[in-house]
FIDO-71529 format. One line per 8 residues: number of its first residue (from 1); their letters; for each residue z, x negated, y negated of C-alpha. Coordinates in nm, 2 decimals, always signed. Layout:
NUM> a> Z:X:Y; ... $
***
This chain:
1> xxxxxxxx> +3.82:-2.28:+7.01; +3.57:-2.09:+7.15; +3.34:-2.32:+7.30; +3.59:-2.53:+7.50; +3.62:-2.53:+7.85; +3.94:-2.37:+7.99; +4.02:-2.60:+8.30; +4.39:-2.65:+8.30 $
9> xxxxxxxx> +4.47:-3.01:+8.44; +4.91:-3.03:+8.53; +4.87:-3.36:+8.29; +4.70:-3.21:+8.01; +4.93:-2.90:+7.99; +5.23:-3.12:+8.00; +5.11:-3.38:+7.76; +4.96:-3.12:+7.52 $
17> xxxxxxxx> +5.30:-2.95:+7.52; +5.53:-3.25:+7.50; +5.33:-3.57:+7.33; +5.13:-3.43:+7.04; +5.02:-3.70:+6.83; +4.98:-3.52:+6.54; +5.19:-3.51:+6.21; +5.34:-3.22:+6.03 $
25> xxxxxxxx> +5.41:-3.46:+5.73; +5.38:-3.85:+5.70; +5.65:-4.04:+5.90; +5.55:-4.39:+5.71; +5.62:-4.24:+5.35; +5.91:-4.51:+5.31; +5.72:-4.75:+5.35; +5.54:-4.94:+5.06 $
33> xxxxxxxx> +5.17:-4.85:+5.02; +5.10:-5.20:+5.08; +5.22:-5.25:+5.35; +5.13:-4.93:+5.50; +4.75:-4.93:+5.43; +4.78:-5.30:+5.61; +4.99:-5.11:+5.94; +4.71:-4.86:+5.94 $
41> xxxxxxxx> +4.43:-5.13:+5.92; +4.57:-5.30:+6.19; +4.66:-5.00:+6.40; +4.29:-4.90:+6.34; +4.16:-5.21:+6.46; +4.37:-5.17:+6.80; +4.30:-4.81:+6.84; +3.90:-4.91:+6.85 $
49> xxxxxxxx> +4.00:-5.19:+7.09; +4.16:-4.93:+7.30; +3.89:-4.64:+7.30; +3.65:-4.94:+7.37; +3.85:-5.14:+7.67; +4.10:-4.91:+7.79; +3.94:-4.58:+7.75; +3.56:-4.71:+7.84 $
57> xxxxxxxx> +3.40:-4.54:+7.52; +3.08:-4.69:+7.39; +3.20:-4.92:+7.11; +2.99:-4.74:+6.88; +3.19:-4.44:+6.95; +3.52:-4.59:+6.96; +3.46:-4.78:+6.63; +3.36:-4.41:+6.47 $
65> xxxxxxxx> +3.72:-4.27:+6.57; +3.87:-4.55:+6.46; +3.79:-4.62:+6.16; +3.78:-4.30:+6.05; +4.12:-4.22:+6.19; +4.43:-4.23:+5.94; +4.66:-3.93:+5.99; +4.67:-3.91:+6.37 $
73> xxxxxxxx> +4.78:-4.26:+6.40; +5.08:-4.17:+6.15; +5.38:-4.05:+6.43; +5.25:-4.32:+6.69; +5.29:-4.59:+6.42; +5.63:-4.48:+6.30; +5.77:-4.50:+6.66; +5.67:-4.88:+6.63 $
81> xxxxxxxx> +5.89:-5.18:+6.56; +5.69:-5.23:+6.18; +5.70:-5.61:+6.17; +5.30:-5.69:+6.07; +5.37:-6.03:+6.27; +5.40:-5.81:+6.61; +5.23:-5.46:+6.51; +4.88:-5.52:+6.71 $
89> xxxxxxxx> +5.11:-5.65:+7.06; +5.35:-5.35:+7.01; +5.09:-5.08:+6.94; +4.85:-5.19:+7.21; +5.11:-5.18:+7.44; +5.23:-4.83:+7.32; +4.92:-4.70:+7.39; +4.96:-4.81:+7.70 $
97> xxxxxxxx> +5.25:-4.64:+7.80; +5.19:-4.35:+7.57; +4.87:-4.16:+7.61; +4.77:-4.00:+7.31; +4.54:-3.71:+7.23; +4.19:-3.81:+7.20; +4.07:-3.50:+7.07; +4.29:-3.53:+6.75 $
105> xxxxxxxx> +4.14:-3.82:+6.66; +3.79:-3.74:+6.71; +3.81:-3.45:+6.50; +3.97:-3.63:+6.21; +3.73:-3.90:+6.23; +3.49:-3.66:+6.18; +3.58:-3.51:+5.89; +3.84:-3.21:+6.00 $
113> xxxxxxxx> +4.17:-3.18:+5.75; +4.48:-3.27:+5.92; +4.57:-2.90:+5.87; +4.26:-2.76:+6.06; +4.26:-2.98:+6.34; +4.50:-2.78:+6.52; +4.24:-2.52:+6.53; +3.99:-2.68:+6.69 $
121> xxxxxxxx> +4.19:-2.87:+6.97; +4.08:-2.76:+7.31; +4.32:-2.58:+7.50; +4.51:-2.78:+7.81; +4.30:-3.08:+7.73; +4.41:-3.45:+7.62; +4.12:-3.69:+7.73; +3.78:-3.73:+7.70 $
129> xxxxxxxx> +3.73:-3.76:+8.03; +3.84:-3.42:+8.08; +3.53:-3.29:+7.82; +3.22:-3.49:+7.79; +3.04:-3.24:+7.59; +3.24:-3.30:+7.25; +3.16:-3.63:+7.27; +2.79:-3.66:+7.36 $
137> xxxxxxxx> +2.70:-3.38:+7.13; +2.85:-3.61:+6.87; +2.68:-3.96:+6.98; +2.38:-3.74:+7.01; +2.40:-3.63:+6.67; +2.50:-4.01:+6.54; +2.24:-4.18:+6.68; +1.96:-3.96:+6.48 $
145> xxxxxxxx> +2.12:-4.06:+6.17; +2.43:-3.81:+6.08; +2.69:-3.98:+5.94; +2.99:-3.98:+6.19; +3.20:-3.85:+5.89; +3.03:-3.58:+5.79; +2.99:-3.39:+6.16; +3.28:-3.20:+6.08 $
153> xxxxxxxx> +3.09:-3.00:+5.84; +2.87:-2.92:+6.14; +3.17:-2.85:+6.40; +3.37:-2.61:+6.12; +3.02:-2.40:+6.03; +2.90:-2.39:+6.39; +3.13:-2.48:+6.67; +2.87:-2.41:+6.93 $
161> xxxxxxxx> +2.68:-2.73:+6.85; +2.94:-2.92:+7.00; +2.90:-2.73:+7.35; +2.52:-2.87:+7.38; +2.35:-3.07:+7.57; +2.31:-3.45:+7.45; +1.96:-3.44:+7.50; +1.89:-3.08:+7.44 $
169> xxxxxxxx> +2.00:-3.16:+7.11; +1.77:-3.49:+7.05; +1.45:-3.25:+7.13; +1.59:-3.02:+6.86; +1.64:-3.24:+6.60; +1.26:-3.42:+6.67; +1.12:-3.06:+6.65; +1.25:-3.04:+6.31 $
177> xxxxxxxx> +1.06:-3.34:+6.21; +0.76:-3.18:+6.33; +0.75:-2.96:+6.02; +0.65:-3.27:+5.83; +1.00:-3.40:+5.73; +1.14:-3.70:+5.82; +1.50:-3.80:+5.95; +1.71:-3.80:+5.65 $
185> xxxxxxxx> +1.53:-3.46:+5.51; +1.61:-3.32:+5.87; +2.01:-3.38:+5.83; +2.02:-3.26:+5.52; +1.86:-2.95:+5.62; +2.09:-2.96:+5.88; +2.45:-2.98:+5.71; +2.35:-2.75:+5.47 $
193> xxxxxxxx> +2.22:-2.48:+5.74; +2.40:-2.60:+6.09; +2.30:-2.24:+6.20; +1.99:-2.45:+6.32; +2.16:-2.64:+6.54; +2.35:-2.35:+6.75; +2.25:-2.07:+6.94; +2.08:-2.12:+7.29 $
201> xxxxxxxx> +1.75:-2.18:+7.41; +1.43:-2.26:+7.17; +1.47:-2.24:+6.81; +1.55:-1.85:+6.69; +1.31:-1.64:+6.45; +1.57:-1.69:+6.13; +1.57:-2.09:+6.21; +1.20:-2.11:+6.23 $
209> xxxxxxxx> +1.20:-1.84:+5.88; +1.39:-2.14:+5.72; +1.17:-2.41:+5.84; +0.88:-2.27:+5.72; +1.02:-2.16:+5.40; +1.14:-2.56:+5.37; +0.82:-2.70:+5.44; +0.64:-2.52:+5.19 $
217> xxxxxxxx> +0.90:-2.66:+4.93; +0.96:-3.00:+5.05; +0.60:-3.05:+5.20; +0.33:-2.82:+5.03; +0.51:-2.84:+4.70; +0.59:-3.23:+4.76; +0.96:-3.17:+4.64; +1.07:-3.38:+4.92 $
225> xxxxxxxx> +0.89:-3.69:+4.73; +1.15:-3.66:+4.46; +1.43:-3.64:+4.63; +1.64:-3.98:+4.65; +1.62:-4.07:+5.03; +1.97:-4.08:+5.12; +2.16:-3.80:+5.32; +2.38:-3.73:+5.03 $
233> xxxxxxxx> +2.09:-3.63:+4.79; +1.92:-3.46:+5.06; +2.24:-3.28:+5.13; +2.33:-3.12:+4.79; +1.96:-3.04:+4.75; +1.99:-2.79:+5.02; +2.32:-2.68:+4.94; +2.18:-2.58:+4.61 $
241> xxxxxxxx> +1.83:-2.37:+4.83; +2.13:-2.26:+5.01; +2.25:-2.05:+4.67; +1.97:-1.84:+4.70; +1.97:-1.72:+5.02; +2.32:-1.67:+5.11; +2.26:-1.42:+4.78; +2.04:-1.24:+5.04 $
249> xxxxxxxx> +1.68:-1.36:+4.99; +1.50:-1.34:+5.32; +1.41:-1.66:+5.46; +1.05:-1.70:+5.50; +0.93:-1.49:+5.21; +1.08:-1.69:+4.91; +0.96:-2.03:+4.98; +0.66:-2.04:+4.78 $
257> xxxxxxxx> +0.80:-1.88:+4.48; +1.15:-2.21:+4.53; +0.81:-2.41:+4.55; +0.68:-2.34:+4.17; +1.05:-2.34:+4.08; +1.11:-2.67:+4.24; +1.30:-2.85:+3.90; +1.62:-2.59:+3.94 $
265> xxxxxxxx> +1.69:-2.82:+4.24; +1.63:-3.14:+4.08; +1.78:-3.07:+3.69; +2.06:-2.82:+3.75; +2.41:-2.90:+3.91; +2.51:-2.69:+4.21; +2.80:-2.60:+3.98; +2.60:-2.49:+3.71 $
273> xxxxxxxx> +2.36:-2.26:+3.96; +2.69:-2.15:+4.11; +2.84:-2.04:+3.73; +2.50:-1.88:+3.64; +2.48:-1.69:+3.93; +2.84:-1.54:+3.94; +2.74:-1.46:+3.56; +2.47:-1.19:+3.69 $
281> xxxxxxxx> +2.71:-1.10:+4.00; +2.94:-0.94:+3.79; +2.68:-0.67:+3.70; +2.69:-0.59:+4.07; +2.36:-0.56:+4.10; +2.11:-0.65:+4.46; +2.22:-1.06:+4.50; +1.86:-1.07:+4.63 $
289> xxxxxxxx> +1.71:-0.92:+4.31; +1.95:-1.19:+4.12; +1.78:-1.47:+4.33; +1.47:-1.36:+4.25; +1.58:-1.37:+3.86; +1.63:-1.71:+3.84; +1.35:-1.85:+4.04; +1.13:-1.61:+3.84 $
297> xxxxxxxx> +1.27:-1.72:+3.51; +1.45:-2.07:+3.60; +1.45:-2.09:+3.20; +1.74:-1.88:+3.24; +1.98:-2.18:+3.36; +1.95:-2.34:+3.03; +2.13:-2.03:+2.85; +2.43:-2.05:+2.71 $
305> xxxxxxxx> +2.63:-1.78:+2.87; +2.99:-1.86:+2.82; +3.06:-1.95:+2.46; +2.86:-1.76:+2.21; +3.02:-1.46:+2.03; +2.82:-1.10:+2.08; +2.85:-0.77:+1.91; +2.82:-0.53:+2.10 $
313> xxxxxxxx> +2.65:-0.32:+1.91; +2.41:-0.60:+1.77; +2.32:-0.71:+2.12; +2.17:-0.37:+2.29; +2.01:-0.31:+1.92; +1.89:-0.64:+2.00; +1.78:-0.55:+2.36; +1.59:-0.27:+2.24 $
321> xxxxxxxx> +1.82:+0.04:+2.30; +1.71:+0.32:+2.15; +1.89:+0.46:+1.84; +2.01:+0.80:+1.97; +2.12:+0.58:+2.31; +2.32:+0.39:+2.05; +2.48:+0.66:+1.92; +2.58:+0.82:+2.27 $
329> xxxxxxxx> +2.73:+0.50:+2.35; +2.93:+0.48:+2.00; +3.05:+0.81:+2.08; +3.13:+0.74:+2.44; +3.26:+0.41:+2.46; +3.43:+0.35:+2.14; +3.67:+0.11:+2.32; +3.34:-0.14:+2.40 $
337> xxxxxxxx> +3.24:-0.16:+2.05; +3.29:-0.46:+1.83; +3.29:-0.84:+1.91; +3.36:-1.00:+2.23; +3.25:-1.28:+2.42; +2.88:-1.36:+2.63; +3.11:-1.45:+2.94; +3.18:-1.09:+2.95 $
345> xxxxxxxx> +2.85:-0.94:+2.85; +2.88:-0.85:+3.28; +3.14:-0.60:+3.28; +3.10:-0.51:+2.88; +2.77:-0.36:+3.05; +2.95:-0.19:+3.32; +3.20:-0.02:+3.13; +2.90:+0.09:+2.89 $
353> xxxxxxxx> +2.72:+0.20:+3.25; +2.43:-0.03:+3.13; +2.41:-0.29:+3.36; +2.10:-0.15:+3.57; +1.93:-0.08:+3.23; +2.00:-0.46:+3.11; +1.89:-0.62:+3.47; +1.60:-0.39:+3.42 $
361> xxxxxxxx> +1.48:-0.53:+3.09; +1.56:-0.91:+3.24; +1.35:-0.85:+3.53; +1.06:-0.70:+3.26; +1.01:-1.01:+3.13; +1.27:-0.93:+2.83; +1.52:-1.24:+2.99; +1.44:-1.45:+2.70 $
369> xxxxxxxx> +1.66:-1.20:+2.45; +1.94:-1.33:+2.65; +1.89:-1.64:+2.51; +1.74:-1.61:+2.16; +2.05:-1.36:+2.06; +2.26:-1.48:+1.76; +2.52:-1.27:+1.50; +2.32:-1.16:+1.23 $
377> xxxxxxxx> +2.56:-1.23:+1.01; +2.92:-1.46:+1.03; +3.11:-1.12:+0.93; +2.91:-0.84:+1.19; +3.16:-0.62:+1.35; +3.46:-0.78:+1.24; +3.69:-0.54:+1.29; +4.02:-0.58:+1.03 $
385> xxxxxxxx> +4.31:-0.37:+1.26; +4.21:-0.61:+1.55; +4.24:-0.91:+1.30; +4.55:-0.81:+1.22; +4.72:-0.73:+1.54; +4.58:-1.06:+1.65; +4.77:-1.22:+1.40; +5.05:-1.04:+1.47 $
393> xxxxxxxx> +5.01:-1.16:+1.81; +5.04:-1.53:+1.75; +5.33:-1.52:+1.56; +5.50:-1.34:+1.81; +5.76:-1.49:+2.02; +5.56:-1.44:+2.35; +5.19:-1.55:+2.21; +5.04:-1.73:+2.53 $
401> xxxxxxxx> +5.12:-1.40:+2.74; +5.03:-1.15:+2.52; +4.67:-1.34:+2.43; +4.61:-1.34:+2.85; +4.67:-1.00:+2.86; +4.44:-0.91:+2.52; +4.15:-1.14:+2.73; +4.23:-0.91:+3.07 $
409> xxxxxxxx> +4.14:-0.65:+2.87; +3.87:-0.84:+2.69; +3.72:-0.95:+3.01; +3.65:-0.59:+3.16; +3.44:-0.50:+2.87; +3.68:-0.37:+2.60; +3.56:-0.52:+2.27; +3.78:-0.69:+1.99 $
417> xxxxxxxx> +3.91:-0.34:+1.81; +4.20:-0.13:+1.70; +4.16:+0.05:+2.03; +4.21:-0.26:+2.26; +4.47:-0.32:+2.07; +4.69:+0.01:+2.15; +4.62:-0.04:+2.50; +4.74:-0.40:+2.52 $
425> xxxxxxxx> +5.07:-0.22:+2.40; +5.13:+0.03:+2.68; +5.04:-0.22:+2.91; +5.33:-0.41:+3.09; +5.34:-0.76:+3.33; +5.11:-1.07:+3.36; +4.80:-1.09:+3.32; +4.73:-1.18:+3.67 $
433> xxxxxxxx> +4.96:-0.91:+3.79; +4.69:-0.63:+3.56; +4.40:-0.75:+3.73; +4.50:-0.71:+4.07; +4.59:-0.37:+3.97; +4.26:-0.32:+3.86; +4.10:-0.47:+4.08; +4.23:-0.24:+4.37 $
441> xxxxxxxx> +4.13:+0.04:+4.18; +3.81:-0.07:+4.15; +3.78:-0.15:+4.50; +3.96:+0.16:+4.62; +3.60:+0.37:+4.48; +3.64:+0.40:+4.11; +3.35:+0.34:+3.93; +3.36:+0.04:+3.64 $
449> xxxxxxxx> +3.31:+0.26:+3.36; +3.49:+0.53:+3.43; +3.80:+0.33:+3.49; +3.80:+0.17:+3.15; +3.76:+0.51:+3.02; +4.09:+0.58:+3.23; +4.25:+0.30:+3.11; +4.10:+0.39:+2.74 $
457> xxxxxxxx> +4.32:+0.72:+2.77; +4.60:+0.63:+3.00; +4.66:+0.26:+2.97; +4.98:+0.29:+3.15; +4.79:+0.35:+3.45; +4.78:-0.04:+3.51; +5.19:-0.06:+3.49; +5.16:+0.06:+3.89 $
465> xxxxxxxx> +5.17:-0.20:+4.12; +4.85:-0.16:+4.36; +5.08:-0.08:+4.68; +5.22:+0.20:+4.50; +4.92:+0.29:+4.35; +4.78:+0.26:+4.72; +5.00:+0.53:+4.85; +4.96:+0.75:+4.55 $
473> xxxxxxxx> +4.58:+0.72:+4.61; +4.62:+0.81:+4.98; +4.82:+1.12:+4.89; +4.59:+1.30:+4.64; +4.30:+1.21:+4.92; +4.51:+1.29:+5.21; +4.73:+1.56:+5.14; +4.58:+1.72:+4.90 $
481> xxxxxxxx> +4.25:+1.68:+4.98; +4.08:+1.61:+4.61; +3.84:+1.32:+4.55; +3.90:+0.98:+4.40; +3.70:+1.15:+4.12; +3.96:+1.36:+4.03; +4.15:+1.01:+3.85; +3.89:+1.09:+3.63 $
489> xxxxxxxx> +4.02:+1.43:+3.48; +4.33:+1.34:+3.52; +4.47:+0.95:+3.54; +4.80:+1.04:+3.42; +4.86:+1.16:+3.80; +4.88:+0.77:+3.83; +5.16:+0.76:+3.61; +5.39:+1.00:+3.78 $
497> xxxxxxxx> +5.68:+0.95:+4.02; +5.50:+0.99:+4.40; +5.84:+1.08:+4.52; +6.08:+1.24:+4.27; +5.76:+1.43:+4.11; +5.39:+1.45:+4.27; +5.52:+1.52:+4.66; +5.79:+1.81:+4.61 $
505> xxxxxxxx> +5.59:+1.97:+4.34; +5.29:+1.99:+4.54; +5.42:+2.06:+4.87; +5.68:+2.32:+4.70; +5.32:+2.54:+4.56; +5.13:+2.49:+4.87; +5.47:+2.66:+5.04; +5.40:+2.93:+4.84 $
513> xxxxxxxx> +5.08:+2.99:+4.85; +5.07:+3.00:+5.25; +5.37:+3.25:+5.22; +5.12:+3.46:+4.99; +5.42:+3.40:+4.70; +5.15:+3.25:+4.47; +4.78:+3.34:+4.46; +4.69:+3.16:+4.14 $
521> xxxxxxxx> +4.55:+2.82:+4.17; +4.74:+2.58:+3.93; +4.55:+2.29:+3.89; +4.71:+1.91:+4.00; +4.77:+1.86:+3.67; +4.98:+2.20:+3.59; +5.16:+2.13:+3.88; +5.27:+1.76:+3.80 $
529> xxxxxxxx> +5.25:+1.74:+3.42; +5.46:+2.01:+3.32; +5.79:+1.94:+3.22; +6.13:+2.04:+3.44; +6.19:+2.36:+3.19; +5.87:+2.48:+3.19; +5.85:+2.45:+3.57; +6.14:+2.64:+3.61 $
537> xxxxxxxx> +6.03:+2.89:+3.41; +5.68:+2.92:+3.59; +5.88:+2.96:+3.90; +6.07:+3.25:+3.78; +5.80:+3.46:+3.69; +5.65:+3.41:+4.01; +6.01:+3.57:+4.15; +6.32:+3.53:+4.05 $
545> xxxxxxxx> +6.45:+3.38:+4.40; +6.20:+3.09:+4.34; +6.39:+2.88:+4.17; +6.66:+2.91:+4.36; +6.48:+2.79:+4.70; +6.34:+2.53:+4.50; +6.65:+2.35:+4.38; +6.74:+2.44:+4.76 $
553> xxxxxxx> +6.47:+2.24:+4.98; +6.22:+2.11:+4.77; +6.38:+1.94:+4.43; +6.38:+1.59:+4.40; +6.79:+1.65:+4.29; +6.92:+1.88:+4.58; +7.23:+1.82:+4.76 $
***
């Protein structure tokens, strides 16, 4: 890690190399669980003995480490005689003659996995002695309150506290308090934003942002008087604050406004903030403007937005769309139309290219539609080929992976309809396998809507696996220097062999149109699409040697 010294020390290097302490899997597994939570109790209460006596650690400290110490100690007690009678004599005298890594223990006891610690060992270094730093940052830390468990959340989210200085970091921590909070508040604030705690010199402009934006919720809106006064509470309070600005709200500008809307941190679950806020993600809007969404309208957080059934139709009748706007999108996007679920309102509005126009009317004041909106009727937009192919579906001998598939589909806007339907047929592999194809589509610069119209007309364009795709992708953009766009005239290039197909066929007319043996412009599609005859013919009445050179150095099937 970073924020280690380097120092190499002969004794460190070899013990670090040769005497690691720490487990790749438990050694004590055949042991009874009885028996081995009473080895570890008693290996715990030696190893505390030892940091203490042995090691000169302030008991404090050495009753932190361990304590909190349970898979570091499990190779040095499996090289032990395991006789409960003997175990405290045999590992105190192991320790003796075996010096372990202090550093691995630390950093389990303070909360890093047993697979992370690895990552955070200093390099060339086995003993405290050889380090003070880690371990006065930490005392530091404990003595203001932090709970010696929970500094790991600190060292994995900013390493460089551990680097301070012991008292530099005291004077921090009572400059906090001078915002009005007390102690507990202050840790909180603290494991939720450890950003606070690093950097160097006095306290930055975004720390001091935060702090100001804290007090006026905690102080000036007296939130802090409701929240239960344990670290805990304090703890998943800010986590939840936290929400809003790691969806890019600026620090020291929203405080008042999370002051008025206080009660989302007190009645909502972090969970339920987190599901709420992926919901209005998915329209890939500004995150800041959908931060500023919910603390505008916190009523939001009580919609149901998973469960009830939409039309499609019904809903933006229902969000005031206009009727001639209704009928461009019934024209447009016949694909979207009928029934589907509120979960996938997001991306339904995507593929209809509505989801600025639907934020829009949320951010107006319009949010409560979201949650008044019912069916109008138990029968609206049923639609009776979908129905049917549903049933058809379930009676199938494959009903679980069909139905995953149907809800990919379902889940990127395409509504429940005889279209849907079709292109759940032309579309092969998991469900899981068909997002990621879609997704890197998506990601490779394809917008939303126009890739479910894509997949609308060429479903098969999702039976590509994304590293082909990928290099099909980089030819048309590369080599033949068209835009992405151009999927969108044609997505059945997609569908063609890169190899055996696109690449000869291409390369074969730009041959002859640099040889002046061609001067019409055929498009990527010509080129590509047309069948072998046909080809063959083209190429013949450009000249009658054409074909020849063709089947010569350019076909796919040349000897």
């Amino acid at each position: 890690m970073p924020f280690f010294s380097t120092t190499i020390s002969y004794l460190g290097t070899y013990l670090s190399r040769n005497l690691s302490s720490l487990p790749n899997s438990s050694n004590l597994s055949h042991i009874s669980p009885k028996k081995r939570s009473q080895l570890i109790r008693l290996a715990q209460a030696v190893l505390t003995d030892y940091f203490h006596y042995t090691r000169s650690l302030p008991f404090v400290h050495a009753e932190h480490i361990g304590k909190n110490s349970f898979y570091s100690l499990d190779d040095p007690i499996s090289k032990i005689e395991l006789s409960l009678s003997t175990f405290p004599k045999s590992f105190e005298k192991f320790l003796m003659y075996h010096p372990i890594n202090e550093f691995e223990f630390f950093f389990e006891s303070i909360g890093i996995t047993r697979e992370e610690i690895s990552g955070f060992l200093p390099p060339n270094k086995f003993f405290f002695a050889e380090d003070r730093r880690i371990l006065n940052a930490a005392g530091a830390l404990s003595v203001f309150g932090f709970p010696w468990n929970k500094l790991g959340i600190l060292c994995k989210a900013e390493a460089s506290i551990f680097n301070k200085d012991a008292d530099n970091l005291s004077r921090r921590l009572c400059e906090f308090k001078g915002y009005g909070l007390n102690t507990v508040s202050v840790i909180g604030i603290c494991l939720a934003f450890p950003f606070v705690l690093g950097g160097k010199g006095d306290l930055g402009v975004e720390a001091r942002a935060l702090f100001d934006d804290l007090k006026r919720i905690f102080v000036d809106s007296d939130l802090g008087s409701l929240v239960e006064e344990n670290v805990d509470s304090w703890y998943e309070i800010c986590r939840k604050i936290r929400l809003f600005y790691d969806l890019g709200c600026e620090k020291g500008k929203i405080g008042e406004l999370m002051g008025k809307s206080r009660n989302i941190f007190l009645e909502y679950p972090e969970d339920v903030l987190v599901r709420k806020i992926d919901f209005f993600c998915r329209l890939n809007i500004r995150k800041a403007d959908i931060g500023l969404l919910l603390l505008e309208s916190p009523e939001i957080l009580s919609f149901d937005l998973e469960a009830p059934v939409i039309s499609v139709m019904g809903f933006l009748k229902h969000f005031g769309l206009g009727l001639q706007k209704s009928k461009s999108v019934a024209r447009m996007y016949p694909y979207i139309l009928g029934r589907n679920k509120m979960a996938n309102l997001p991306h339904v509005m995507r593929a209809l290219d509505l989801h600025e126009w639907f934020f829009g009317m949320m951010r107006n004041g319009n949010h409560y539609l979201l949650g008044n909106y019912v069916l109008s009727h138990p029968d609206e937009d049923l639609d009776k080929d979908y129905i049917d192919g549903l049933q058809k579906i379930q009676s199938s001998t494959t009903p679980v992976h069909t139905i995953n598939k149907l809800n990919f589909f379902h889940g990127i806007g395409f509504g429940e309809n005889s279209l849907t339907m079709k292109a759940l047929e032309r579309v092969h592999g998991t469900s899981s396998e068909i997002q990621e194809r879609f997704d890197f589509l998506l990601h490779a610069g394809l917008e939303f809507s126009k890739l479910c119209t894509m997949i609308s007309f060429t479903a098969k364009i999702l039976n590509q696996k994304p590293e082909i795709l990928e290099r099909k992708v980089d030819f048309l953009i590369q080599e033949m220097g068209l835009s992405l766009q151009y999927l969108h005239v044609f997505p059945a290039y997609l569908c063609f062999n890169l190899e055996n197909r696109i690449k000869p066929r291409c390369r074969f007319h730009a041959w002859l149109a640099e040889n002046g043996l061609c001067t019409k412009n055929y498009s990527l599609g010509s080129r590509i699409a047309t069948s072998d005859k046909s080809f063959m013919a083209r190429l013949y009445r450009i000249h009658p040697a054409i074909p020849k050179l063709w089947l010569e150095y350019y076909s796919p099937h040349k000897d």
